[in-house]
C-alpha positions in Angstrom: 33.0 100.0 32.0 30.3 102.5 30.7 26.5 101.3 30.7 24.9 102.7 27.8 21.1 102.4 27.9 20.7 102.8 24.3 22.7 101.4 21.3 23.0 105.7 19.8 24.8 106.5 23.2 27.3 104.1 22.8 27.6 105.2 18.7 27.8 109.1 20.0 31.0 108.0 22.4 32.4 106.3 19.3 31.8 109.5 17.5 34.1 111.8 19.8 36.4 108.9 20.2 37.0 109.2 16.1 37.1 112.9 16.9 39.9 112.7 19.4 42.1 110.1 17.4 41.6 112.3 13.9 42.3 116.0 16.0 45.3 114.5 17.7 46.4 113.7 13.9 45.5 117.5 12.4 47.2 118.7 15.6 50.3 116.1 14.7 50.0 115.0 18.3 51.0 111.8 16.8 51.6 109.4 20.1 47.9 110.3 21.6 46.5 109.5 18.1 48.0 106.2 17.8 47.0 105.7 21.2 43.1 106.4 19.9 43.0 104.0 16.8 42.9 101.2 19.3 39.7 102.0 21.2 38.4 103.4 17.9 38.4 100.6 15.6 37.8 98.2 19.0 34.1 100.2 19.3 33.4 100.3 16.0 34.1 96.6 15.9 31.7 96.2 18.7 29.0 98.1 17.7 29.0 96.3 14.3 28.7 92.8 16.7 26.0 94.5 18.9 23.8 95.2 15.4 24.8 92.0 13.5 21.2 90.7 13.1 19.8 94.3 11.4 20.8 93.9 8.1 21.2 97.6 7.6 23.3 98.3 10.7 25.4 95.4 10.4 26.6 96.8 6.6 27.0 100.3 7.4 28.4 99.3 10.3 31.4 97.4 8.5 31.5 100.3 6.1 32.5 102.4 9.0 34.8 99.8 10.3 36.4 99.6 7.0 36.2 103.5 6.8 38.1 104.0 10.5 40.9 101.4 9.4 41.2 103.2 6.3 41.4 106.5 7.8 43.9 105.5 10.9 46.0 103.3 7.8 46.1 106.9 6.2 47.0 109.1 9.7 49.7 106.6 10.0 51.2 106.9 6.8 50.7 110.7 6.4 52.7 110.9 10.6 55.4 108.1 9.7 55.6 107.0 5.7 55.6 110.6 4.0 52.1 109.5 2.9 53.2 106.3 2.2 50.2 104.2 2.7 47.6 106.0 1.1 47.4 102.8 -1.8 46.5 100.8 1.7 44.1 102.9 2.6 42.5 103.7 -0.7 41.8 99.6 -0.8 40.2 100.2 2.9 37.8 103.0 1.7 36.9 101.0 -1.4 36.1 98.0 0.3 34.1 100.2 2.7 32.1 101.6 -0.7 31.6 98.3 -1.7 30.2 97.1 1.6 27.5 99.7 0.9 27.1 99.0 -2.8 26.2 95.1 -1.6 23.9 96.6 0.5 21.9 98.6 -1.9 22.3 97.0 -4.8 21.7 93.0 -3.6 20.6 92.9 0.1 17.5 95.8 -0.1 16.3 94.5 -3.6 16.2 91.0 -2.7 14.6 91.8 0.8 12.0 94.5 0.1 9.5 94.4 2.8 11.7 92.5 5.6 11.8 95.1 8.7 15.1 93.5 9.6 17.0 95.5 6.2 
């Protein structure tokens, strides 16, 4: 498995993995980019572990989770449902805005000064 000495390194691999999965998908390669939502979402999930105890990172983190799922809900319809699942995915992004939205509108005011936001 890869070492990453800092936390970025292991966000920048999650970046071209989201890269990969979504130019499979463009390119309508669609078996290698359902192969990609796996590993994906699985890094994204772990990175949002990894940073559970910074406020901050912990909701964008789930924002991007939710924002991933969203976006792979979406690939799949747009490959396999003639666009049927957009609804799904819609629901996915919201809740990814909302994640935020708590974060700015409840968690910073009610923690100004904490280093941990």
């Amino acid at each position: 498995m890869f070492k990453f000495k800092k936390i970025r390194e292991y966000e920048n691999l999650h970046i071209l993995m989201w890269l990969l999965k979504d130019t499979c998908w463009v390119l309508l390669l669609k078996i290698p980019a359902m192969i990609m939502i796996l590993p994906t979402i699985a890094v994204a999930i772990h990175i949002t572990w990894l940073r559970k105890n910074i406020k901050s990172d912990l909701f964008h983190n789930l924002a991007i989770c939710f924002w991933i799922s969203a976006n792979s809900t979406w690939m799949i319809g747009d490959l396999y449902f003639d666009d049927g699942l957009r609804p799904i995915s819609t629901i996915l992004f919201i809740a990814g805005l909302v994640t935020v939205l708590i974060y700015y509108l409840v968690v910073v005011p009610k923690n100004k000064g904490n280093e941990n936001l």
